[in-house]
C-alpha positions as CSV (number, residue, x, y, z in Angstrom):
1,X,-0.9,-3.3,-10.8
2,X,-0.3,-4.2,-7.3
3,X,-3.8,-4.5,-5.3
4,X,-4.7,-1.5,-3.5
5,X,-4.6,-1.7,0.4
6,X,-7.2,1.3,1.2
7,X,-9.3,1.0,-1.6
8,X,-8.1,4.3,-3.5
9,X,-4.8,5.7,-4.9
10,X,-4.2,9.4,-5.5
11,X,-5.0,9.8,-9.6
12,X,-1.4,11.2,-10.5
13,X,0.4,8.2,-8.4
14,X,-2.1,5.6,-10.7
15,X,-0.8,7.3,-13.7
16,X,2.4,6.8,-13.1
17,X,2.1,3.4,-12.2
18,X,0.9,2.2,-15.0
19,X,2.2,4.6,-17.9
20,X,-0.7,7.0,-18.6
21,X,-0.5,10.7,-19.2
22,X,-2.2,13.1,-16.7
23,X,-4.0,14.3,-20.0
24,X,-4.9,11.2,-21.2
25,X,-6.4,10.2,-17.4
26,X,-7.8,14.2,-18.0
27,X,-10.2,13.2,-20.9
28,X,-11.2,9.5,-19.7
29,X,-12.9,11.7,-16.6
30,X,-14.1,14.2,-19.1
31,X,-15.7,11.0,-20.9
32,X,-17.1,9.5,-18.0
33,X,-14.8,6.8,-18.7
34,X,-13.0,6.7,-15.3
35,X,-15.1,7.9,-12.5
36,X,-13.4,9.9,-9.5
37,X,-13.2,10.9,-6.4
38,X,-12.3,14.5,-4.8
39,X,-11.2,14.6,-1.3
40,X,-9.9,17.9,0.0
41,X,-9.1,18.7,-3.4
42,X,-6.8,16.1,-4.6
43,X,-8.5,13.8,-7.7
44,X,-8.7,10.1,-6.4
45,X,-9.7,6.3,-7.9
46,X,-11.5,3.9,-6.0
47,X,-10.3,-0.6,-6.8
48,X,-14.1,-0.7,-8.1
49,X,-13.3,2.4,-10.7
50,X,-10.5,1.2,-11.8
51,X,-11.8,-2.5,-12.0
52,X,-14.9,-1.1,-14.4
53,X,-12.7,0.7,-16.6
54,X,-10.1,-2.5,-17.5
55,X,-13.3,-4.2,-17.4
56,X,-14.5,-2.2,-20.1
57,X,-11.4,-1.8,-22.0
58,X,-10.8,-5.3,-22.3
59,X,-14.5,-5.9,-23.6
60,X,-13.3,-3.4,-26.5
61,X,-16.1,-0.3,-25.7
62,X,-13.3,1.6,-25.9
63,X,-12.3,0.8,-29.4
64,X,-12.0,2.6,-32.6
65,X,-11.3,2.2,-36.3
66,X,-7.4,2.7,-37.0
67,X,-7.2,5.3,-39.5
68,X,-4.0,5.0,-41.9
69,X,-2.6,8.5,-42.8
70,X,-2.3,9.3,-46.5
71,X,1.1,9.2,-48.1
């Protein structure tokens, strides 16, 4: 991802950028995963959130078990 020149991007433009579903970004703020800001009513992400959330990823506290469904 490109670095950011104001320090946040609108949460649907992030999305987009890098693949993610609006529902998927949904529950990561429902988790507390990805923390956000509100300005006038539109969702943004500040370079720090976003930082502390591939920081986290990539450490693997996101992680789960791969469950194989039964045949």
């Amino acid at each position: 991802m490109p670095p950011l020149r104001s320090g946040l991007v609108a949460l649907p433009r992030w999305c987009e950028s890098i693949g993610l579903s609006p529902v998927t970004a949904w529950r990561f703020r429902k988790r507390g995963w990805l923390k956000t800001v509100n300005i006038a009513g539109r969702i943004y992400l500040t370079d720090e959130a976003v930082h502390e959330l591939t920081r986290r990823a990539e450490a693997g506290e996101f992680a789960r078990d791969v469950k194989v469904p039964r045949s």
